[in-house]
PAVO-157248 format. One line per 5 residues: number of its first residue (from 1); their letters; for each residue z, y, x of N, C-alpha, C, CB. Coordinates in steps of 0.05 Angstrom, whole numbers, plus 5000, padded with zeros to 4 digits. Atoms other than C-alpha are relative to their C-alpha. Glycine has a CB too. Layout:
N
NUM) a) Z/Y/X/Z/Y/X/Z/Y/X/Z/Y/X  ...
This chain:
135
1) xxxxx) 5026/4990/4991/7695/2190/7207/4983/5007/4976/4986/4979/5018  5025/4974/5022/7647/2242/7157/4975/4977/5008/4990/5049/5017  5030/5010/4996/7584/2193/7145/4975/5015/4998/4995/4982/4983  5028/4983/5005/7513/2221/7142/4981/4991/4969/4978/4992/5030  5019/5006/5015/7466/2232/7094/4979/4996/4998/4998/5006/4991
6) xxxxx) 5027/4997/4993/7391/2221/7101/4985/5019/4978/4987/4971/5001  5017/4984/5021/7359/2276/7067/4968/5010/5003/5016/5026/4997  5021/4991/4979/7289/2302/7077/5002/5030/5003/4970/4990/4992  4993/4984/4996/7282/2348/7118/4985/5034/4998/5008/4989/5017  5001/4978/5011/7249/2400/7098/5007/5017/4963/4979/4999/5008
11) xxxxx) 4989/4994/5016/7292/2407/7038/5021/5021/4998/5004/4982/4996  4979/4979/4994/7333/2461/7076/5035/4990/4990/4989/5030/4980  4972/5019/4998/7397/2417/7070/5013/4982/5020/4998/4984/4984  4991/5005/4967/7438/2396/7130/5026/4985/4991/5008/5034/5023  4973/5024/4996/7490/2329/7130/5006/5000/5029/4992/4964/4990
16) xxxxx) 4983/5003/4980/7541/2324/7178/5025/5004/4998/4995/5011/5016  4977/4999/4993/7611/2332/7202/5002/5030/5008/5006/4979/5019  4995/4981/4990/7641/2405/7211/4994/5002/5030/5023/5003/4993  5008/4991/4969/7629/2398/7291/4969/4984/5011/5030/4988/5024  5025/5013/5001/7557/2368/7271/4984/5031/5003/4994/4979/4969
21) xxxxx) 5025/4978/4993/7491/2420/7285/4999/5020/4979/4968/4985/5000  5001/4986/5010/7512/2454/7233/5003/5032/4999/5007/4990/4993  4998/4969/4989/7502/2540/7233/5020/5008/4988/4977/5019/4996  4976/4983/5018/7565/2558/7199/5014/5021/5035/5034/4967/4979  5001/4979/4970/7584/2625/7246/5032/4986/4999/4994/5048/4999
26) xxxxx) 4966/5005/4989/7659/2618/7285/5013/5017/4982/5010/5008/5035  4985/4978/5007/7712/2645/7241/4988/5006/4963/4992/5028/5027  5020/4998/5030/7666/2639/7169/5015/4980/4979/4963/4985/5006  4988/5021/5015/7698/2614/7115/4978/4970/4990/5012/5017/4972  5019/5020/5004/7630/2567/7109/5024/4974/5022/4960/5011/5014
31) xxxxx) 4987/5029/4979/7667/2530/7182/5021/4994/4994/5005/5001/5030  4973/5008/5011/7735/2529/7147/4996/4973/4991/5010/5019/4976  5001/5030/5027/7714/2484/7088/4988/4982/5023/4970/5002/4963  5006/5015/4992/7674/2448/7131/5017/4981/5021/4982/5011/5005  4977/5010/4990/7728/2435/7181/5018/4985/4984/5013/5018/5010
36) xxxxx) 4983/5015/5015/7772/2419/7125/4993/4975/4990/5006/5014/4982  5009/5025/5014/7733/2368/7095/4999/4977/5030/4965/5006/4981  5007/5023/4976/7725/2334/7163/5019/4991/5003/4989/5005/5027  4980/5012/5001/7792/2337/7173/5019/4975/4983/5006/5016/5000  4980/5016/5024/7817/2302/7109/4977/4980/4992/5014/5024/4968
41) xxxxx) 5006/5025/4998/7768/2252/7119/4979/5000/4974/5026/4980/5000  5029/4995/5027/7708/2277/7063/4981/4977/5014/4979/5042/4999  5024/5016/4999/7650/2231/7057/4971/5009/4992/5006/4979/4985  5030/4998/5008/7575/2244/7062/4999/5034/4988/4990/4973/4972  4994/4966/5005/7589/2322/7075/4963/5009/4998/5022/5021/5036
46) xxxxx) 5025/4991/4996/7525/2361/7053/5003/5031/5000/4981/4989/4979  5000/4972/5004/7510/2436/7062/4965/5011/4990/5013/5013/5031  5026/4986/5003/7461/2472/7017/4999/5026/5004/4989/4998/4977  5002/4970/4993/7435/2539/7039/4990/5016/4967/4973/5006/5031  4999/4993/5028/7435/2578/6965/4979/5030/5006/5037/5005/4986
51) xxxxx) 5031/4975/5001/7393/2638/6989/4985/5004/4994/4986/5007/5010  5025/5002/5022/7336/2656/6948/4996/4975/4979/4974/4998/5016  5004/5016/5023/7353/2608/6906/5018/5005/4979/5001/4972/5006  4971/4988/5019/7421/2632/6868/5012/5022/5005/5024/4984/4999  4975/4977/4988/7462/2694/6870/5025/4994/5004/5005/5022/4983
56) xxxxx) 4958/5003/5002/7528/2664/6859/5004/4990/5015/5019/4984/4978  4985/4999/4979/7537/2640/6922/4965/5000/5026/5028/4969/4999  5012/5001/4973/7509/2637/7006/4997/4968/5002/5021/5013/5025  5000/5027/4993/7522/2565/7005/5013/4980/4982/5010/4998/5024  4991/5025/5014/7537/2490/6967/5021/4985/5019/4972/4980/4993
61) xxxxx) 4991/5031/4997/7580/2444/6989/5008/4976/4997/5006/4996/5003  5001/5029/5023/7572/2370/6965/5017/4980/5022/4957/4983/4990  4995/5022/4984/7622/2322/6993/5021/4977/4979/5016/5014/5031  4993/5019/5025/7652/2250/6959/5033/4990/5021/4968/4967/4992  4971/5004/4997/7730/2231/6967/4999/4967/4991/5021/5022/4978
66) xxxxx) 5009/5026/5004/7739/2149/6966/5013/4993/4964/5015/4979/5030  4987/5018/5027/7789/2156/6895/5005/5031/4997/5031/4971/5001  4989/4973/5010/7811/2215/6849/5027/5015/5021/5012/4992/4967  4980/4992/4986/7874/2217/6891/4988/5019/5023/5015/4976/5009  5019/4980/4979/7828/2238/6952/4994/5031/4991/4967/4986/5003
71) xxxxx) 5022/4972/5002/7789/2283/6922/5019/5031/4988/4970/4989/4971  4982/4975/5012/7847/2322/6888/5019/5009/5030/5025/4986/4969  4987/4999/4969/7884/2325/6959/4980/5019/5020/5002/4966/5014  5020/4974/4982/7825/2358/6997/4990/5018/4978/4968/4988/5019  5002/4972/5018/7812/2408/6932/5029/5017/5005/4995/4993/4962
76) xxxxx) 4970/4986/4998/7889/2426/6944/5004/5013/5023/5023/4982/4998  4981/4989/4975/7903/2431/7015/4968/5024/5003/5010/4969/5035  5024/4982/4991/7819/2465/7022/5008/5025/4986/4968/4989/4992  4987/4978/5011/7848/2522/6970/5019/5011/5015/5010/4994/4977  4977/4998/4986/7909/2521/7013/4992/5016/5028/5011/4971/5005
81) xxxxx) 5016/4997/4975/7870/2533/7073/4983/5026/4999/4982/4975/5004  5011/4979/4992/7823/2577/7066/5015/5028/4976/4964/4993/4998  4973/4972/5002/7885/2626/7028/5007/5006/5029/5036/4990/4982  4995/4998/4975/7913/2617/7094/4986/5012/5018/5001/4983/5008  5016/4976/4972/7849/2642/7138/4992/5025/4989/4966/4987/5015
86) xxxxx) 4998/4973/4996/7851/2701/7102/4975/5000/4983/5001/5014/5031  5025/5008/5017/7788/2684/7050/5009/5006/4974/4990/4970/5002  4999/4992/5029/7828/2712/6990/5006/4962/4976/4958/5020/4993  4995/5021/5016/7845/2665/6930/4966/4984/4987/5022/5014/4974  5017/5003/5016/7796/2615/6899/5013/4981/4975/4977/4991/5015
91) xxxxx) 5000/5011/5024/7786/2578/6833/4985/4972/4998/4990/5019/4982  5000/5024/5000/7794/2505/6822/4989/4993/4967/5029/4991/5010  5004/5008/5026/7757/2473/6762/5000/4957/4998/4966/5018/4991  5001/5029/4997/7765/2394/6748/5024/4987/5019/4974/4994/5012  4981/5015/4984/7834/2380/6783/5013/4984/4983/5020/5015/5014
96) xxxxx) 4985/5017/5017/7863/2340/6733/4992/4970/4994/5000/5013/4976  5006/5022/4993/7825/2287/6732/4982/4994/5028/4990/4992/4978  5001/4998/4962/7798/2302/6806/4973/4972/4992/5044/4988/5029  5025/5012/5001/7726/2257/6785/4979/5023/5007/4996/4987/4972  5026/4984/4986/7688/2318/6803/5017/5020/5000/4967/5005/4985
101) xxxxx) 4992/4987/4998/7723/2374/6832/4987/5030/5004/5012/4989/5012  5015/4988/4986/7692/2437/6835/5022/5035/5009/4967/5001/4979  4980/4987/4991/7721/2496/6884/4984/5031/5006/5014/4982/5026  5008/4974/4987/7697/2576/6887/5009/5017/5016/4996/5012/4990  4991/4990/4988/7704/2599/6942/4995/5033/5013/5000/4984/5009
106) xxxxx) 5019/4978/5000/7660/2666/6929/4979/4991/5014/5011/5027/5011  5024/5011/4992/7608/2659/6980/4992/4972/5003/4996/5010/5019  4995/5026/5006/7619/2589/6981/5005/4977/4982/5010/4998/5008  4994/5015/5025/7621/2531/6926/4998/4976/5011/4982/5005/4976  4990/5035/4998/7652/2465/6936/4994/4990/4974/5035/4993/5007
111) xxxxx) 4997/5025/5017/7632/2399/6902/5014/4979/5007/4978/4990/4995  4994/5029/4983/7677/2341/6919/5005/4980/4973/5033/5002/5024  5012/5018/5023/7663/2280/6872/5014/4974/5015/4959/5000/4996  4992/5038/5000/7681/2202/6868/4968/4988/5005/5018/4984/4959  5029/5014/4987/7622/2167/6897/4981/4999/4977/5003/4965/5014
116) xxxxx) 5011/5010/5029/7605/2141/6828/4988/5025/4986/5025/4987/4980  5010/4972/5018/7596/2219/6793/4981/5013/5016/5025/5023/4994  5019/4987/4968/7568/2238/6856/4964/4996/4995/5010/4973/5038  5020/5011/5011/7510/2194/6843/4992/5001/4977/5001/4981/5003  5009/4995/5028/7505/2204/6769/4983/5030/4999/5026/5000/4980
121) xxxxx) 5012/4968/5007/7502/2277/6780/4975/5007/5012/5019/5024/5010  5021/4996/4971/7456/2276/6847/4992/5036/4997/4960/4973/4996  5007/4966/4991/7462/2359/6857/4987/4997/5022/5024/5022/5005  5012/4997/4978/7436/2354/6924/4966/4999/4987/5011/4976/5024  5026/5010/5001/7362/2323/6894/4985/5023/4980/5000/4968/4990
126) xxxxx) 5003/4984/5016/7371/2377/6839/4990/5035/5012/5026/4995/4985  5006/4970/4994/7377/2439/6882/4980/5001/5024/5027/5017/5007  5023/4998/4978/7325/2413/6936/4977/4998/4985/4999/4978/5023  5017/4997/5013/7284/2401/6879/4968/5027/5012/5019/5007/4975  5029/4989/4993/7234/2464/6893/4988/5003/5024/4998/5024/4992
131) xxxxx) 5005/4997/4977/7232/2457/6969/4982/4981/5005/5020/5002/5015  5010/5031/4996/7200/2387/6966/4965/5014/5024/4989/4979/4953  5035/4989/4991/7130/2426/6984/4997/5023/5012/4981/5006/4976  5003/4978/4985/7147/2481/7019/4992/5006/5025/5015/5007/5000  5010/4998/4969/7132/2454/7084/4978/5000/5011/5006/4985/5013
């Protein structure tokens, strides 16, 4: 079971589980990953919306694996996967030691981390950073 995150919410950042309230359209490589990660048992899935805030991608995805083994296993088979739905090849950085994995998926960018780096790094607090006051 995908745990939650408590984020606030007008930070334009949405935790949950692939079949959680999330808007990823049917058929989007956004619901792929997200599926995927649910499937293979990701932890504390987050989705940032990157729109007006970056060009290099539509969307973040921050989720934590319980051991390197994990986390290199859902960077493998999620590469695997969305080749498969037809999303073109992406590029894996950090598989070797699989402590922070990160996965481009063009419009999409996976983070999957060890709880521990996760927390060191805290991207989520970094890229909600300018929304804090927007509401």
């Amino acid at each position: 079971m995908t745990s939650l995150q408590s984020l606030p919410v007008d930070a334009g950042i949405t935790s949950g589980s692939a079949t959680g309230s999330l808007a990823a359209a049917p058929g989007s490589v956004l619901e792929l990953v997200l599926r995927s990660l649910d499937d293979d048992q990701a932890q504390d899935v987050v989705t940032i919306p990157l729109e007006g805030k970056s060009s290099v991608a539509d969307h973040m995805v921050i989720a934590s694996g319980r051991s390197t083994r994990q986390v290199a296993a859902m960077a493998q088979k999620l590469a695997e996967r969305i080749k498969q739905g037809g999303f073109g090849h992406v590029r894996i950085e950090g598989l070797p030691a699989a402590d922070w994995v990160l996965i481009d998926a063009g419009d999409i960018v996976v983070h999957l981390f060890r709880p521990e780096v996760r927390s060191f790094y805290n991207l989520e607090r970094m890229w909600a950073f300018g929304d804090q006051g927007a509401a």
